[in-house]
RODO-2510 file (C-alpha; in nm, 4 decimals, decimal comma):
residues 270
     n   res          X          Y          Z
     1     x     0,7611     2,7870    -0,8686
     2     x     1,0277     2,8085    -0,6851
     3     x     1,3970     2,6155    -0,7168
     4     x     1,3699     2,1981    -0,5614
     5     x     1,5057     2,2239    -0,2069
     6     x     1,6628     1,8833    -0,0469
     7     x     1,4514     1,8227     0,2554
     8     x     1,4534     1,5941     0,5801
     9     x     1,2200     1,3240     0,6687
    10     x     1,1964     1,0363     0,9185
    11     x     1,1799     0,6604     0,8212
    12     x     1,1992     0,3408     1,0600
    13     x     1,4411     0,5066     1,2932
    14     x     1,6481     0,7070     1,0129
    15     x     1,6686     1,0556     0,8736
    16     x     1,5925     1,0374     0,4612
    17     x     1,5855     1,2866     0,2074
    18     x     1,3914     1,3720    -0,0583
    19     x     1,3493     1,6682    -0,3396
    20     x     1,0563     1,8784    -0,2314
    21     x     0,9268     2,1395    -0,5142
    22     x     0,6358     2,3961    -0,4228
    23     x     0,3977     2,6017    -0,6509
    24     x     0,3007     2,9523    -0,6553
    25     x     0,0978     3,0140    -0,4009
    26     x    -0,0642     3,0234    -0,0572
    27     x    -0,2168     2,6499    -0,1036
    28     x    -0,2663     2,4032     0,0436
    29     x    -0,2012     2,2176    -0,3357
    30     x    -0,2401     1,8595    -0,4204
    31     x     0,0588     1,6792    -0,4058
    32     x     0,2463     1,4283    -0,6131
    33     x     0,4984     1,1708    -0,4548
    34     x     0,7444     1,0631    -0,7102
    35     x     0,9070     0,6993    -0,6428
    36     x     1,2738     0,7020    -0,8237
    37     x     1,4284     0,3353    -0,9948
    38     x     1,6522     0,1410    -0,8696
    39     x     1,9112     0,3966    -0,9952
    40     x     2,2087     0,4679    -0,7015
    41     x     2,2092     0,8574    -0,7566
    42     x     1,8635     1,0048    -0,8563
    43     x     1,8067     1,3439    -0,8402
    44     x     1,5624     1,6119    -0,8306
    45     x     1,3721     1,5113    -1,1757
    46     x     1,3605     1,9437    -1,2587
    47     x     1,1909     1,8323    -1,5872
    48     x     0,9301     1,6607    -1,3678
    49     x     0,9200     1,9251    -1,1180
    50     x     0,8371     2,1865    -1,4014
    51     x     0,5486     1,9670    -1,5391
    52     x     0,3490     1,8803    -1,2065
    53     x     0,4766     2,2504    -0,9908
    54     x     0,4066     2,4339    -1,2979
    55     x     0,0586     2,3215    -1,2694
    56     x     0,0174     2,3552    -0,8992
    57     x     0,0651     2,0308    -0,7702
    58     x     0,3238     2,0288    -0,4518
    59     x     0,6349     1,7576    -0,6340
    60     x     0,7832     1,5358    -0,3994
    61     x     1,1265     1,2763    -0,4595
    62     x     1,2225     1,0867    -0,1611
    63     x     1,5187     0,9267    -0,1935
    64     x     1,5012     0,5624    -0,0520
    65     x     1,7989     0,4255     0,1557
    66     x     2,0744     0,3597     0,0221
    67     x     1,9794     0,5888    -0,2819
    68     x     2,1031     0,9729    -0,3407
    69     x     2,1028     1,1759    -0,0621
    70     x     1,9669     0,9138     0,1902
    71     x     2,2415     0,6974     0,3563
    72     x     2,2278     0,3014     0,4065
    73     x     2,3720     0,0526     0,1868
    74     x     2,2802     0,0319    -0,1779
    75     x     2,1378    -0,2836    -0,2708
    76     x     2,1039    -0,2953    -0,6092
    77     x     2,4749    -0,3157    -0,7433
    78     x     2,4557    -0,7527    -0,7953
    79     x     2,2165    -0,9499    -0,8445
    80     x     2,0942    -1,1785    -0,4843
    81     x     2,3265    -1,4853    -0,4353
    82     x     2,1912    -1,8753    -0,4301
    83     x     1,9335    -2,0440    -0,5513
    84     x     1,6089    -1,9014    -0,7309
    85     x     1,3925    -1,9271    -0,4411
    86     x     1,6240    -1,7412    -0,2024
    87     x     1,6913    -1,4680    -0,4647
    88     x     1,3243    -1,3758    -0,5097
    89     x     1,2861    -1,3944    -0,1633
    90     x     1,5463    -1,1134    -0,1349
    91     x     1,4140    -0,9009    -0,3896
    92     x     1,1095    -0,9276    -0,1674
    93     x     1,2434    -0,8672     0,1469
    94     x     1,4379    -0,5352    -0,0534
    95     x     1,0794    -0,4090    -0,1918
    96     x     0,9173    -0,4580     0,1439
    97     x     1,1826    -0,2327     0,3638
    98     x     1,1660     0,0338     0,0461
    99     x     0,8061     0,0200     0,0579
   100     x     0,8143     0,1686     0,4218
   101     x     1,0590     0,4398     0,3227
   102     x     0,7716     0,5694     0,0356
   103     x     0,5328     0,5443     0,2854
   104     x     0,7076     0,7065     0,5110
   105     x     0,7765     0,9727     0,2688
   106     x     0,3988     0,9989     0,1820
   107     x     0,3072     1,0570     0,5468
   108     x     0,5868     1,3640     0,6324
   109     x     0,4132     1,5097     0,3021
   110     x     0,0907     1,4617     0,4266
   111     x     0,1501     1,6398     0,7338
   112     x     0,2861     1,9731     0,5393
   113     x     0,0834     2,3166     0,6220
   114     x     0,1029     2,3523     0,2685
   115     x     0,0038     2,0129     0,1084
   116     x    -0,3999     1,9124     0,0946
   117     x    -0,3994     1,5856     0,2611
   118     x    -0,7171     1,4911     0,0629
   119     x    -0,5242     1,5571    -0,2865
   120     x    -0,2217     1,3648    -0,3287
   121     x    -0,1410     1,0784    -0,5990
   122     x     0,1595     0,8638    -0,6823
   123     x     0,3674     0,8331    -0,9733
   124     x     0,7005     0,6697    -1,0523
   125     x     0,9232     0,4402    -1,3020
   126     x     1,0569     0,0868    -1,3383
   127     x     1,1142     0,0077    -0,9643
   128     x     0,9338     0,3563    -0,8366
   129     x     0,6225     0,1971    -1,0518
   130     x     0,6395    -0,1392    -0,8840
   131     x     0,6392     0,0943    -0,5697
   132     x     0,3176     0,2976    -0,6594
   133     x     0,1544    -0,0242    -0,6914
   134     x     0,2439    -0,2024    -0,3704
   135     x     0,1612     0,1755    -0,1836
   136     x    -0,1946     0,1133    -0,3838
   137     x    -0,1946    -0,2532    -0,2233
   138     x    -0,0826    -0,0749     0,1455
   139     x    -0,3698     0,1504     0,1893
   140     x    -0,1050     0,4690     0,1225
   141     x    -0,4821     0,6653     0,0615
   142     x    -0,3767     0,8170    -0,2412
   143     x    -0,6495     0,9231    -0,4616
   144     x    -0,4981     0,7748    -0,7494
   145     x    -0,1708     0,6352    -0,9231
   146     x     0,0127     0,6836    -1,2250
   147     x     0,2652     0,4192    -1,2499
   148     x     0,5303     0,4056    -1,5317
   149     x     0,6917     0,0622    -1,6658
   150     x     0,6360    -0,1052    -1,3209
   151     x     0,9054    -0,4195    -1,3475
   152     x     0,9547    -0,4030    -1,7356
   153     x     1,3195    -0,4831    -1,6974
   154     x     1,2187    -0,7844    -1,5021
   155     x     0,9024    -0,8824    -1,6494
   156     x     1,0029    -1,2171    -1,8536
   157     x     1,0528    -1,4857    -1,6593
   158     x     0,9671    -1,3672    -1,3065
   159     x     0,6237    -1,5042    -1,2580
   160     x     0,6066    -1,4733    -0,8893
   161     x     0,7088    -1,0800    -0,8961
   162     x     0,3688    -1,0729    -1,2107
   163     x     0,1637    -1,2603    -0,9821
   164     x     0,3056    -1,0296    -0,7042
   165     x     0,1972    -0,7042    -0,8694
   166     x    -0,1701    -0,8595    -1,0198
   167     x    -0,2551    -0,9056    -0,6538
   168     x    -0,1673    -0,5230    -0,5647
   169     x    -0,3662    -0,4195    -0,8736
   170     x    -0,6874    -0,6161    -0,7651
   171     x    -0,6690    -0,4864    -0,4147
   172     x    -0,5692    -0,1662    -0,5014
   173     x    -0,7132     0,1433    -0,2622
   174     x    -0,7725     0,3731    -0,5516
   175     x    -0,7823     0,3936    -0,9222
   176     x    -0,4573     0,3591    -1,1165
   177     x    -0,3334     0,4445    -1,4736
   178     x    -0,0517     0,2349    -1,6183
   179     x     0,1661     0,4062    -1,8318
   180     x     0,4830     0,2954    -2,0903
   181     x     0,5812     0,3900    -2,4420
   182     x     0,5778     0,0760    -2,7119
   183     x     0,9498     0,0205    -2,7411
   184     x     0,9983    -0,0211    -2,3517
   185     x     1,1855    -0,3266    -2,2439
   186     x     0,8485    -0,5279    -2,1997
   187     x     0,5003    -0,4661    -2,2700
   188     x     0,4148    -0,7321    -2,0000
   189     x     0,3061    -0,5246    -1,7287
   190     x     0,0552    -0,2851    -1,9752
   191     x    -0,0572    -0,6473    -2,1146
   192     x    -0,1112    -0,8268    -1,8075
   193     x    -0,2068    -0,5279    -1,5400
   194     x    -0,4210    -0,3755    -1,8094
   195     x    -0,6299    -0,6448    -1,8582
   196     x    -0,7052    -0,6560    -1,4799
   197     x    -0,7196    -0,2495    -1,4834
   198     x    -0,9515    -0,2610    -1,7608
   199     x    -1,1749    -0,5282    -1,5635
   200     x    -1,1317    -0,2694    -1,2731
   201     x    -1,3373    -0,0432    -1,4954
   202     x    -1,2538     0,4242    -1,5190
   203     x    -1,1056     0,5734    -1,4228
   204     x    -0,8565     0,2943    -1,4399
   205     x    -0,6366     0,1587    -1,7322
   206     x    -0,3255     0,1274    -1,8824
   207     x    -0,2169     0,3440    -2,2262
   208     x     0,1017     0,2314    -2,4263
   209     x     0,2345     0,5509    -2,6357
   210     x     0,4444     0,5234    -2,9971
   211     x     0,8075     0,4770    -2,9583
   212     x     0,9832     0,7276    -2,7365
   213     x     1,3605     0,8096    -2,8383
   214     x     1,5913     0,5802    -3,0177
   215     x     1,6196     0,2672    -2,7837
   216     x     1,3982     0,0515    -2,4921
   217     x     1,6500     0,2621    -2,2560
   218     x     1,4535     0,5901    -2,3582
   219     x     1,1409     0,3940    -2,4419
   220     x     1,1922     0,3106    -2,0656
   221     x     1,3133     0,5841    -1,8150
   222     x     1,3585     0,9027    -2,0381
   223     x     0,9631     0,8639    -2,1215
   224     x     0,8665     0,8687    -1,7803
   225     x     1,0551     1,1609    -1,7039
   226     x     1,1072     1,4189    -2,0029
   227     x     0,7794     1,2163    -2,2466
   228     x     0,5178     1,4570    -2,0976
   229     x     0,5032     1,6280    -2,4385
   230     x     0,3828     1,3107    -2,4864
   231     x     0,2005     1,1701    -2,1823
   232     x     0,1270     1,4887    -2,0056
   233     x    -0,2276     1,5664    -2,1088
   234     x    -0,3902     1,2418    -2,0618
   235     x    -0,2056     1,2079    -1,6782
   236     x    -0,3555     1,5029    -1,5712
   237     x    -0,6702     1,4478    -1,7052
   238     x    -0,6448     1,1453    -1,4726
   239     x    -0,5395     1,3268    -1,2016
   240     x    -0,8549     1,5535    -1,2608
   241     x    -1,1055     1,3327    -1,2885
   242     x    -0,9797     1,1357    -0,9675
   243     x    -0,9677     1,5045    -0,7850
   244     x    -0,6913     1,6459    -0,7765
   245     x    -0,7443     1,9701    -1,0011
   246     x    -0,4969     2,2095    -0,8732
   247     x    -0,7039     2,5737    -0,7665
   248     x    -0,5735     2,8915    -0,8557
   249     x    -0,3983     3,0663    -0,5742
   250     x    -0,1190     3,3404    -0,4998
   251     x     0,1241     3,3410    -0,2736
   252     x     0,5456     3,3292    -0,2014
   253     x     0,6688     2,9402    -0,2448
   254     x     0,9736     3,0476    -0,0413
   255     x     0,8013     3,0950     0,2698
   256     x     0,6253     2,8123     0,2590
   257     x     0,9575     2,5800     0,2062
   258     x     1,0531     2,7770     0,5141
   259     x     0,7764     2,6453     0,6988
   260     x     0,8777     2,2960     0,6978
   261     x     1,0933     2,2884     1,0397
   262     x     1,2189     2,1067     1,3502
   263     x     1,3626     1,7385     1,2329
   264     x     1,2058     1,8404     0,9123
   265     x     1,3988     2,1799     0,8521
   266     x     1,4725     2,2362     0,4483
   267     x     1,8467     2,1431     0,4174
   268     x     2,0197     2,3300     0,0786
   269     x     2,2344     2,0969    -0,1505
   270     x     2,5903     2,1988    -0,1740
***
């Protein structure tokens, strides 16, 4: 595997950029897309990288605007102004235009020499898991999607973003495993989404895992993305049995990054 390189991709008239790590080998690999939180600086997730490039899968972190390397303005910093109503209707309107930055993200992947168009799921955490599920709800033709405490910092007392993310579960385009660890801020979403994954029937469902670390901060992002000690296994069996078992190939992982050029060329991080 080789090191993450920042890369270039289009979105709704902008240039975005993302964390793109390749396996060993000729390919083309399946491909995970990993949707960040509503942190202001993520980065390149090398834990993650390691766990999904290590096993052949093609890792991909676009950075949504206003996020890391991808300019517009950050939206996250205060909470929306005015009266309940108008607030949620902001938070809407925020994870609308971020949905079309992850699909636009999914589609540049898609189009790699090096990525199997036919084998690609979605993961992510907190806000990046609300994200996998309203990419399930957009037809993003994922085989599958693994999301991680999707709106457990939000969960109490926010029925309209719970009724929000039942109806992307029920019309979901593929099957979807909901993952958080016990002492994660809430266990709404596993209690709620499960009970409409389980009705879904496998290869969907939702798993809640022992405590993770010391606090519902570690129970919440660190188990997403250093927990695969933990979680690891039973993801890619997931990811297996919904077709994406990576295939044993050789090859340089250098020249395939170089591959990716034009308005897509692989840009180095200072």
């Amino acid at each position: 595997m080789s090191a993450a390189r920042l890369v270039s991709f289009p979105s709704g008239g902008r240039t975005l950029r993302g964390y793109l790590s390749v396996p060993d080998g000729t390919g083309p690999h399946p491909a995970v897309v990993w949707n960040h939180g509503s942190e202001q600086y993520p980065g390149s997730f090398d834990e993650l990288a390691g766990f999904y490039a290590g096993a052949g899968y093609v890792f991909f972190v676009p950075h949504r605007r206003g996020h890391g390397h991808s300019a517009g303005e950050y939206a996250f910093g205060t909470p929306p102004p005015g009266p309940r109503a108008q607030a949620v209707a902001a938070i809407t309107g925020l994870l609308e235009q971020a949905l079309e930055d992850t699909l636009a993200a999914v589609e540049w992947l898609r189009r790699q020499s090096f990525v199997d168009a036919g084998r690609m799921a979605m993961s992510g955490v907190s806000h990046g898991g609300i994200h996998a599920l309203l990419a399930a709800e957009a037809g993003a033709a994922m085989r599958g999607y693994v999301p991680f405490a999707p709106a457990a910092t939000a969960w109490r007392g926010n029925p309209e973003l719970q009724d929000r993310l039942v109806r992307a579960v029920r019309t979901a385009d593929a099957p979807i495993l909901l993952v958080q660890a016990e002492n994660d801020y809430s266990l709404g979403p596993s209690e709620v989404l499960g009970s409409e994954l389980a009705r879904k029937g496998r290869p969907n469902g939702a798993r809640v895992y022992p405590t993770y670390g010391h606090d519902a901060a570690s129970g919440h992002g660190a188990f997403a993305w250093r927990g695969m000690d933990v979680w690891g296994d039973h993801v890619r069996a997931f990811l297996d049995e919904v077709g994406l078992r990576s295939a044993e190939v050789v090859g340089d992982p250098a020249e395939l990054l170089g591959a990716v050029g034009g308005d897509q060329e692989v840009v180095l991080e200072p």
